[in-house]
KOLNU-553024 format. One record per residue (C-alpha): z, y, x; residue in one letter. Coordinates in Angstrom, 3 decimals, always signed. Last residue first. Layout:
N
ATOM         zz         yy         xx   residu
ATOM          Z          Y          X        A
...
This chain:
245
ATOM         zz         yy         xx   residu
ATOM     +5.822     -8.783     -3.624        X
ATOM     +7.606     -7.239     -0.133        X
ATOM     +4.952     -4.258     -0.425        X
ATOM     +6.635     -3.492     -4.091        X
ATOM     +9.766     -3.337     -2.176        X
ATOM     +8.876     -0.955     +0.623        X
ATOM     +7.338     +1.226     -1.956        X
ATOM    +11.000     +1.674     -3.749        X
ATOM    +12.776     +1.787     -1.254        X
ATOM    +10.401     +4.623     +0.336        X
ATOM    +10.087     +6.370     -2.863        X
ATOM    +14.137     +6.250     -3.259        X
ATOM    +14.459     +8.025     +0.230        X
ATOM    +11.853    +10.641     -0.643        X
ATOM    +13.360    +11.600     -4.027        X
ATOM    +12.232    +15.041     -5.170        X
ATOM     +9.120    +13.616     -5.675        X
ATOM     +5.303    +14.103     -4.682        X
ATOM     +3.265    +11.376     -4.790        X
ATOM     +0.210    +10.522     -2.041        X
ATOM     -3.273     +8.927     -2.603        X
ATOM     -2.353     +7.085     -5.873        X
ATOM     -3.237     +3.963     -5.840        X
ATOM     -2.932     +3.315     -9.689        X
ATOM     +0.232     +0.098     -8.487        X
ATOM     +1.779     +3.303     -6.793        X
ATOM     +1.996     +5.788     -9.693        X
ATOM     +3.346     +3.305    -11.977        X
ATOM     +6.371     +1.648     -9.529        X
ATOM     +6.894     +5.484     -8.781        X
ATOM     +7.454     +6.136    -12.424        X
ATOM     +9.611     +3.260    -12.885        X
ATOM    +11.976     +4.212     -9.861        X
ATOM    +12.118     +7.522    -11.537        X
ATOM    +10.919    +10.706     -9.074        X
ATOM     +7.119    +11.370     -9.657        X
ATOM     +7.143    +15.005     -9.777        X
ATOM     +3.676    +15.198     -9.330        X
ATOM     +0.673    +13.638     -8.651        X
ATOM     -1.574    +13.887     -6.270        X
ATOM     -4.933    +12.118     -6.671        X
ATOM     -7.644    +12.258     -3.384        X
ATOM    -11.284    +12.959     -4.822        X
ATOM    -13.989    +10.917     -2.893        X
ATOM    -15.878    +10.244     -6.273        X
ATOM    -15.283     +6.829     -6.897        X
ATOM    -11.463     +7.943     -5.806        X
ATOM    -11.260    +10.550     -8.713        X
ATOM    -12.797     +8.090    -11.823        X
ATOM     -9.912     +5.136    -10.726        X
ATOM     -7.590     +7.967    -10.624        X
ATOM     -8.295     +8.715    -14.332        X
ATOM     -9.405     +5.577    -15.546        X
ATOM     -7.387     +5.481    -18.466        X
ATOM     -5.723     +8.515    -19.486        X
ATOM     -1.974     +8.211    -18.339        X
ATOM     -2.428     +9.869    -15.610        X
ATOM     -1.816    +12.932    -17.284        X
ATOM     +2.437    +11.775    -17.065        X
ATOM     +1.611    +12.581    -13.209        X
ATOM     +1.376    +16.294    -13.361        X
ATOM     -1.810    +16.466    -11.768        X
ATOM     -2.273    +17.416     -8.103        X
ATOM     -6.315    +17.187     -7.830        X
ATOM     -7.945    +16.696     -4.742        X
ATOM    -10.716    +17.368     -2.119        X
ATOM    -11.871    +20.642     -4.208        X
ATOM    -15.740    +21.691     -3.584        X
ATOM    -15.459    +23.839     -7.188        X
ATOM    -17.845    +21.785     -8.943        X
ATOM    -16.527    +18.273     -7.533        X
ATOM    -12.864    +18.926     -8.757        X
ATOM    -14.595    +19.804    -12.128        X
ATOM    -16.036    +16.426    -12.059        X
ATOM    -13.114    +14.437    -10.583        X
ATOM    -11.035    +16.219    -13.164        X
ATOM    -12.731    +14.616    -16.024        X
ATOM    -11.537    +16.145    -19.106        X
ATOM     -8.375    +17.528    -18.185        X
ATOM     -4.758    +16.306    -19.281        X
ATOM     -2.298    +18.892    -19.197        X
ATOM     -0.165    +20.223    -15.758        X
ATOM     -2.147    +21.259    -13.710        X
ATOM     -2.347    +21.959     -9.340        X
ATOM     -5.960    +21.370     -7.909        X
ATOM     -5.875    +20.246     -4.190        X
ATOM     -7.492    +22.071     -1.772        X
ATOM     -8.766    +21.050     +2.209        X
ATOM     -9.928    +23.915     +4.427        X
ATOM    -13.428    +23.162     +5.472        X
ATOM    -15.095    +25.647     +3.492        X
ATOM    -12.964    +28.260     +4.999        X
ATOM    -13.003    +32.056     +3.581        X
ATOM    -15.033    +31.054     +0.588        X
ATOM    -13.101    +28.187     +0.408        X
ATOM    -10.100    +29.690     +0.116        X
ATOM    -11.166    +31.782     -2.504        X
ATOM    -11.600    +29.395     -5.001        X
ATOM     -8.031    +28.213     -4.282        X
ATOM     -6.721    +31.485     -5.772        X
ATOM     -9.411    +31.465     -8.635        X
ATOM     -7.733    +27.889     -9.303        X
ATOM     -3.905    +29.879     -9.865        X
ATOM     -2.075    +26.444    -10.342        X
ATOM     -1.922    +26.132     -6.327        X
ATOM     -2.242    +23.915     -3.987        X
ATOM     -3.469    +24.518     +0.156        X
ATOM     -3.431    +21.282     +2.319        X
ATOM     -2.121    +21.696     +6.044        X
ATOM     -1.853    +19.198     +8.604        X
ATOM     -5.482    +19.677    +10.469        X
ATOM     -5.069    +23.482    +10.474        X
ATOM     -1.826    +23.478    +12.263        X
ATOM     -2.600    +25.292    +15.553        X
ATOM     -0.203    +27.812    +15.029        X
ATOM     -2.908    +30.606    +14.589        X
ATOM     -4.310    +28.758    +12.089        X
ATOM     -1.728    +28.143    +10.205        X
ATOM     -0.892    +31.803    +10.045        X
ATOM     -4.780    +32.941     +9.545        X
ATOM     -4.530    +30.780     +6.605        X
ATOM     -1.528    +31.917     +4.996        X
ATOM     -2.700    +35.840     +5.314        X
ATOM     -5.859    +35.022     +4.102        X
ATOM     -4.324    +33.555     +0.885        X
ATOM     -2.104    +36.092     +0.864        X
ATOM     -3.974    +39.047     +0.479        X
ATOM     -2.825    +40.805     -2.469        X
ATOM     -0.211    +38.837     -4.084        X
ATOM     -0.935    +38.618     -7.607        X
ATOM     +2.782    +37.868     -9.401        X
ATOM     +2.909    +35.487    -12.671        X
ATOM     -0.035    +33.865    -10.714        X
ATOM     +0.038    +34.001     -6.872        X
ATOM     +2.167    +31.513     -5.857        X
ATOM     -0.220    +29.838     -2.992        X
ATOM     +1.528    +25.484     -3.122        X
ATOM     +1.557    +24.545     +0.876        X
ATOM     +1.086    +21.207     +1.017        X
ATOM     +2.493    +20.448     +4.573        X
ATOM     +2.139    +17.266     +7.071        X
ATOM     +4.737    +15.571     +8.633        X
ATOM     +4.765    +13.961    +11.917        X
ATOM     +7.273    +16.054    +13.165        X
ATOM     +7.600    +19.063    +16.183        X
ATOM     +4.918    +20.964    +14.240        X
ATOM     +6.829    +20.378    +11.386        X
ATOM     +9.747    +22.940    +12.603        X
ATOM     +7.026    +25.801    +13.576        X
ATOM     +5.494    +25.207    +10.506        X
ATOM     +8.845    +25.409     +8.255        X
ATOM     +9.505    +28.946    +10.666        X
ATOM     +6.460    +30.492    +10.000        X
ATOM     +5.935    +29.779     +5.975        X
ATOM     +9.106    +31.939     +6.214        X
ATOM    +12.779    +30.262     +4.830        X
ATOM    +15.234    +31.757     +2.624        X
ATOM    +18.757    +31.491     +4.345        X
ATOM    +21.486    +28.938     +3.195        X
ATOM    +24.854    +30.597     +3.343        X
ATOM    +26.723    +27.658     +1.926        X
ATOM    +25.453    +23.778     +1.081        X
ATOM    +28.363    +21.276     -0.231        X
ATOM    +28.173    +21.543     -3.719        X
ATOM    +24.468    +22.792     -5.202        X
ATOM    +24.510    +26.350     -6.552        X
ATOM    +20.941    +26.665     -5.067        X
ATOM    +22.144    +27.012     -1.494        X
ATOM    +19.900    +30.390     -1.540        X
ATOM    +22.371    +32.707     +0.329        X
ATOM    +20.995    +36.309     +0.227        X
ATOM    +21.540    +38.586     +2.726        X
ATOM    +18.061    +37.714     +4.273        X
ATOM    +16.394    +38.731     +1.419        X
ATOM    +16.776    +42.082     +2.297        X
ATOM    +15.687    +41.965     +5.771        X
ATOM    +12.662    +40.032     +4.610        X
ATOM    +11.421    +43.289     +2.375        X
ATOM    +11.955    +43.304     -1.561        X
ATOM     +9.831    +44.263     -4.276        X
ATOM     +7.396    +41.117     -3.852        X
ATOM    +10.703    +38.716     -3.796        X
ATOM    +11.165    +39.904     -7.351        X
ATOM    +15.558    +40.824     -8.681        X
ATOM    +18.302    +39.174     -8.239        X
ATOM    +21.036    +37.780     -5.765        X
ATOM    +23.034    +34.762     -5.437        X
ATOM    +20.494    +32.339     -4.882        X
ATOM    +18.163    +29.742     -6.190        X
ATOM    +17.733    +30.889     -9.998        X
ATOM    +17.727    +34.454     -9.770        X
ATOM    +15.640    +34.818     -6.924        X
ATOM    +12.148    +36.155     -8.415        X
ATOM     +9.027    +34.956     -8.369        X
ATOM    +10.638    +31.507     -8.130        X
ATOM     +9.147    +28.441     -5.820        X
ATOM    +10.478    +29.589     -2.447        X
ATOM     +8.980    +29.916     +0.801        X
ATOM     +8.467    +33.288     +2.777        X
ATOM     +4.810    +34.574     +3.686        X
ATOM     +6.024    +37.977     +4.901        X
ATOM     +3.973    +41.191     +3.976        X
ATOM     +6.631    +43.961     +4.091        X
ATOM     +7.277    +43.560     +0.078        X
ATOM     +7.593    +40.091     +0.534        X
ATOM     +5.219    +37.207     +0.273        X
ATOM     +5.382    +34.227     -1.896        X
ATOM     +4.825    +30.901     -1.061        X
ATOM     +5.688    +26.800     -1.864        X
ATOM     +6.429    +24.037     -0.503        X
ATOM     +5.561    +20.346     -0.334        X
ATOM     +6.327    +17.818     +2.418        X
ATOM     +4.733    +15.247     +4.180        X
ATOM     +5.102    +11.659     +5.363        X
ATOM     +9.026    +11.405     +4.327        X
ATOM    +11.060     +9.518     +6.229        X
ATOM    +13.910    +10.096     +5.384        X
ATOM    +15.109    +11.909     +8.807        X
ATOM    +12.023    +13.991     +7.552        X
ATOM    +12.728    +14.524     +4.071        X
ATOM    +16.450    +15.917     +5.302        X
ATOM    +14.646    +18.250     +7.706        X
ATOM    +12.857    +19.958     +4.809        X
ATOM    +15.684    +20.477     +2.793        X
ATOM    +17.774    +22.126     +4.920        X
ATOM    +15.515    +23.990     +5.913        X
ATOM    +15.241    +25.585     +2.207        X
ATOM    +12.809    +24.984     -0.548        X
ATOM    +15.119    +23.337     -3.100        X
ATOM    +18.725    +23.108     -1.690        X
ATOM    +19.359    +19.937     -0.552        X
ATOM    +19.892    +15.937     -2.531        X
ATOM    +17.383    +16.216     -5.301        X
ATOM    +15.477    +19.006     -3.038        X
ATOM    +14.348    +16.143     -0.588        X
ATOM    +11.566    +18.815     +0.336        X
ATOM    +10.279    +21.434     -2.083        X
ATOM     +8.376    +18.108     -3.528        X
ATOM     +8.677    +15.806     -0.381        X
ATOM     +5.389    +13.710     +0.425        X
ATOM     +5.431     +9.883     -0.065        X
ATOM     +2.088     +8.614     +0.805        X
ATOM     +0.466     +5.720     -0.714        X
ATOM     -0.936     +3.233     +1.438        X
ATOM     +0.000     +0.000     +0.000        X
């Protein structure tokens, strides 16, 4: 079985969503990749979090796009969860600069939806490039006009199409738009001969969320290319077991 197992916001069941923590606990699990996601600040950071704004994770308020590194730096974003104090919001910099020393690989989800971020998408890209990390890195992002634009900067650059309902053929419109996957919310999957309709046509399948013992079971007897879960310990026990059968 050669499904991956990439961290969703890193092994955010067990660390704070999004944080360094997180990220180095999917890799001492063994994790092959993990998933984040970006926002930029009001001084043109890429930082990672999944929130426009920083209610929810940390102990402040208010949009990351109206506030400059510095201030979010004062924040601690240990997500409420016991045990974890004065975590830090990460930049896209500092994750890369830890994976690079990994085997990992990074999906980086582009949040530019409820809040356009001029410019990020170039920004992102000429950061991964410039830390040599072109060949780990695969761009998401609900926001297709986003992705779009990727390739007309990069053609090479891989993209995978975030959603969340059921399309009609998504290896056709992945096709039409040059995308090499599609990250589906993984109930979608559901509809016969989706993933077996994707990988005739080259398109990797990504699901999401995938983070029951039963749901991983389903996602990796469809060959799924990689899942993403909050659970990267349990998806290794999990695959490791079905490989035993």
């Amino acid at each position: 079985m050669n499904t991956l197992i990439w961290a969703h916001r890193g092994a955010s069941a067990q660390a704070p969503e999004n944080s360094m923590e997180a990220f180095r606990l999917a890799n001492r699990q063994q994790a092959d990749g993990i998933e984040l996601d970006i926002h930029m600040t009001r001084d043109g950071h890429l930082v990672v979090a999944h929130d426009e704004t920083i209610d929810r994770c940390s102990n402040g308020s208010g949009r990351i796009i109206d506030m400059t590194l510095k201030e979010l730096l004062t924040y601690d974003f240990s997500n409420h969860m016991d045990g974890y104090r004065n975590i830090r919001i990460p930049t896209l910099e500092e994750v890369l600069h830890f994976v690079k020393g990994t085997r990992l690989t990074v999906n980086i989800e582009l949040k530019s939806g409820l809040v356009t971020y001029e410019g990020i998408e170039e920004k992102a890209i000429r950061l991964v490039s410039d830390m040599g990390m072109k060949k780990r890195v695969l761009y998401s992002s609900f926001n297709h006009h986003s992705l779009m634009l990727i390739k007309k900067i990069d053609r090479a650059i891989p993209i995978g199409l975030l959603y969340t309902e059921a399309l009609v053929d998504p290896q056709l419109y992945a096709l039409r738009i040059a995308a090499e996957a599609v990250h589906p919310f993984y109930y979608t999957l559901a509809v016969p001969g989706t993933v077996r309709k994707c990988r005739e046509n080259g398109i990797m399948v990504h699901p999401w969320t995938v983070n029951t013992q039963e749901h991983m079971t389903w996602m990796y007897k469809e060959e799924v290319n990689a899942i993403i879960t909050n659970y990267p310990a349990l998806a290794l026990d999990v695959k490791k077991r079905l490989n035993k059968q």
